[in-house]
N, C-alpha and C positions, 0 to 999 in steps of 0.2 A: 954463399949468402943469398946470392938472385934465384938458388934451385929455392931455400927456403922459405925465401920470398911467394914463391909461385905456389910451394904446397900448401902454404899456409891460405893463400888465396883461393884457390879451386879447393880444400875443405870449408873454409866460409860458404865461398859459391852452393857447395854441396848439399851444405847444412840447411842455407837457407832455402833452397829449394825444395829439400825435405820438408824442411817447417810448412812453407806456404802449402807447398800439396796435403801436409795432412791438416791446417786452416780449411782449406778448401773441402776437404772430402767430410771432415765435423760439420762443415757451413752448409754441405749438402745436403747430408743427415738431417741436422735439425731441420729443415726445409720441408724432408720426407716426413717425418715426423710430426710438423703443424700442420702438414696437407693431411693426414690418416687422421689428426684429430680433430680437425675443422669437417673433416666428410663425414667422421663418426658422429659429431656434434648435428651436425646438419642431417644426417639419417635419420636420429635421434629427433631431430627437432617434426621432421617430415611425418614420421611413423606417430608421432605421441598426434600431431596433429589432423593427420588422416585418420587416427582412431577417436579422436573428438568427434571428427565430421560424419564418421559414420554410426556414431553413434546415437542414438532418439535420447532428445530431448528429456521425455520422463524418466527414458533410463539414468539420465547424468542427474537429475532431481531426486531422483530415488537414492542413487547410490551417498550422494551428498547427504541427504536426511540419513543415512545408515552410519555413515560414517561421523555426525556430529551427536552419536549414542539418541537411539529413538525413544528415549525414557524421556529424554529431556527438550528433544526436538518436537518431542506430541504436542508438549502442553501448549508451546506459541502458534503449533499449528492449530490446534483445538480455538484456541482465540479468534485465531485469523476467520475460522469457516464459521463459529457461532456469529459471530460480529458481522459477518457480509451476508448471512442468511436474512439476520433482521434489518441490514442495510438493507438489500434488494425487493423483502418486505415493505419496508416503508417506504420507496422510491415507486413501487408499482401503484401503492397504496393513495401516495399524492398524485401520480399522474392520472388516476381513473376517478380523483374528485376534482379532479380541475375543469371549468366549462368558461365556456365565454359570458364573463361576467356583463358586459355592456350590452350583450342580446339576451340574455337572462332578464335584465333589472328591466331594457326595455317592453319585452314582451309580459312581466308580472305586469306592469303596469299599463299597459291598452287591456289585458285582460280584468284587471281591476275596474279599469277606467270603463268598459262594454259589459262585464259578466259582473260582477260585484266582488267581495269578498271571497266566498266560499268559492268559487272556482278559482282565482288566485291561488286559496290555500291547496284545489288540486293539485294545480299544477306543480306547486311547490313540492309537493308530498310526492308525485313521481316523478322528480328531477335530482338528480346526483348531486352529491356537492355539500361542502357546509354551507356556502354562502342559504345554499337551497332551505338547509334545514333551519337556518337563526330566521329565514323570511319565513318558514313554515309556521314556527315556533310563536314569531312576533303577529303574525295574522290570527294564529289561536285565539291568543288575548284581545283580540282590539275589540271584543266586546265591554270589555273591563278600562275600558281607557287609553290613550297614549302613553301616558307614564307606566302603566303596566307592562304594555307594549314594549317602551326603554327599558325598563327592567330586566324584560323576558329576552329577550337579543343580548345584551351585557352579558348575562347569567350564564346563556346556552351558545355565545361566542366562545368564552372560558372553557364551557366542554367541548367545543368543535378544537380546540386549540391542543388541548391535554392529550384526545383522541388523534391528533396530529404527530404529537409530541411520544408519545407510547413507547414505548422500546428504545428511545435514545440513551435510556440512563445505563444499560446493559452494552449498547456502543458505547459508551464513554467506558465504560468498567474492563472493554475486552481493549482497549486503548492502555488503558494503563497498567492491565496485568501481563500484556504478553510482551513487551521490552522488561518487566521486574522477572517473568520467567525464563529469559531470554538471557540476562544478568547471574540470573540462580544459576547457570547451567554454566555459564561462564565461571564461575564459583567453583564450581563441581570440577572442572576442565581442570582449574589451573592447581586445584587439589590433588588431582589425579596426577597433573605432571609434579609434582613436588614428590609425591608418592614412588615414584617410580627413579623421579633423583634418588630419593635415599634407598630403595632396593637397588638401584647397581651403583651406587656410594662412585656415582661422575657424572658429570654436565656436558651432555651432545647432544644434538639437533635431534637425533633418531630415537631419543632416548624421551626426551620432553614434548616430542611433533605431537604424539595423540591425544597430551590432555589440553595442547595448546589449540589442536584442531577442534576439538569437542566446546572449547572455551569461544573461539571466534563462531563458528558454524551456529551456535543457539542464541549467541548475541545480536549476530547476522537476521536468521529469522526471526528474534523479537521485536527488531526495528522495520523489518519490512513489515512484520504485522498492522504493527503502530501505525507505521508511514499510509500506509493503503484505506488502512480502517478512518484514520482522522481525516482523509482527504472525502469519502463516502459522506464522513456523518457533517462537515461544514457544507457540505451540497446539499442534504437533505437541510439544516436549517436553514440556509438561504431562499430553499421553497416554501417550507415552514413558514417563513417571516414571507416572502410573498403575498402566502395566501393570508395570512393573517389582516397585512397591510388593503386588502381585496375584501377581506368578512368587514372591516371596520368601515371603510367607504359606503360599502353596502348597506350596513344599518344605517349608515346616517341618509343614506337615500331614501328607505324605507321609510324611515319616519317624513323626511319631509311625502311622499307619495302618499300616506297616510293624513298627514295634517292638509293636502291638496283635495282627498277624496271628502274630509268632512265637508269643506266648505261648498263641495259642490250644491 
């Protein structure tokens, strides 16, 4: 019974020893195993981002507009670059009419006040500027009166303002049409991946990524258009309304300068 005892015991013993070493040698394995796919993972991570870094710039902008279908990636770009042409037009445009209003009004007026009339109106006449042209304008007429004079400033404030104003309506137009074609293509994207559901008749990622990609990428560039173009055109009327705020001062200076010269 005691021999039984013992064989029975050192087969336990034996078995479990078995067990544990082949616990251990599995326990190993998988060890080796997440270490090859953590290093493969992490090559993978190294190589995709070493080849980012060496990559230019334009190249990763170009390859992206290719890959979001360039039929439908043009048209937000075609937006983006009409709209900042005539942005950058009219930004050049207000900063080469703007002069210093305070040594402008004061120097019309010693010349007024020494030369007369007609050399004021030179001066005016070769000086940049609306404020320059509504004082050109209002000196014309002061043979005809002050209230003519009010008149002729009002009237030709209004066109220095419009001539301001010029091309904003075509920003506002490239603002609201390149997020709507930016949407369309989105459209178009999510068409294409539906399309492509029903030619291979199943749902995976590899299967729907291109019309999903084509759908994000044109949606992507309609809103940067927008984004970029709206920020341009509330700058420009902020100077808009500057100079505006600047022509209106100015007439009423005129006129009084005007109603000071009569009584001389």
């Amino acid at each position: 019974m005691k021999k039984l005892f013992l064989v029975l015991a050192a087969a336990t013993l034996s078995f479990g020893a078995a067990f544990a070493q082949e616990a251990n040698e599995e326990a190993a394995q998988q060890a080796n195993v997440e270490q090859v796919v953590d290093a493969e993972v992490d090559e993978a991570a190294d190589a995709e981002e070493a080849e980012l870094q060496g990559e230019p710039m334009h190249f990763s902008l170009l390859k992206k507009f290719l890959e979001g279908g360039w039929g439908w990636m043009l048209l937000p770009l075609i937006c983006l670059i009409l709209g900042m042409a005539i942005a950058v037009e009219r930004i050049l445009y207000l900063a080469l009419s703007k002069v210093n209003t305070k040594k402008f009004i004061a120097r019309v007026e010693e010349i007024l006040n020494t030369e007369g009339v007609e050399a004021a109106k030179t001066y005016c006449r070769n000086t940049r500027g609306p404020v320059a042209s509504i004082f050109y304008q209002g000196l014309m007429r002061y043979d005809q009166g002050l209230e003519s004079v009010e008149k002729a400033v009002v009237s030709y404030g209004s066109v220095q303002q419009g001539n301001m104003e010029s091309g904003l309506s075509w920003i506002s137009l490239c603002i609201a049409l390149a997020p709507s074609l930016g949407f369309m293509g989105t459209v178009v994207g999510m068409i294409q991946a539906f399309d492509d559901i029903q030619a291979q008749a199943t749902i995976s990622p590899a299967v729907v990524a291109g019309g999903i990609k084509v759908a994000l990428l044109t949606t992507m560039l309609g809103l940067i258009a927008a984004v970029v173009l709206q920020v341009f055109f509330n700058y420009i009327l902020a100077q808009i309304e500057a100079q505006v705020v600047k022509m209106e001062d100015s007439s009423i200076q005129l006129i009084d300068m005007l109603q000071a010269y009569n009584k001389r």
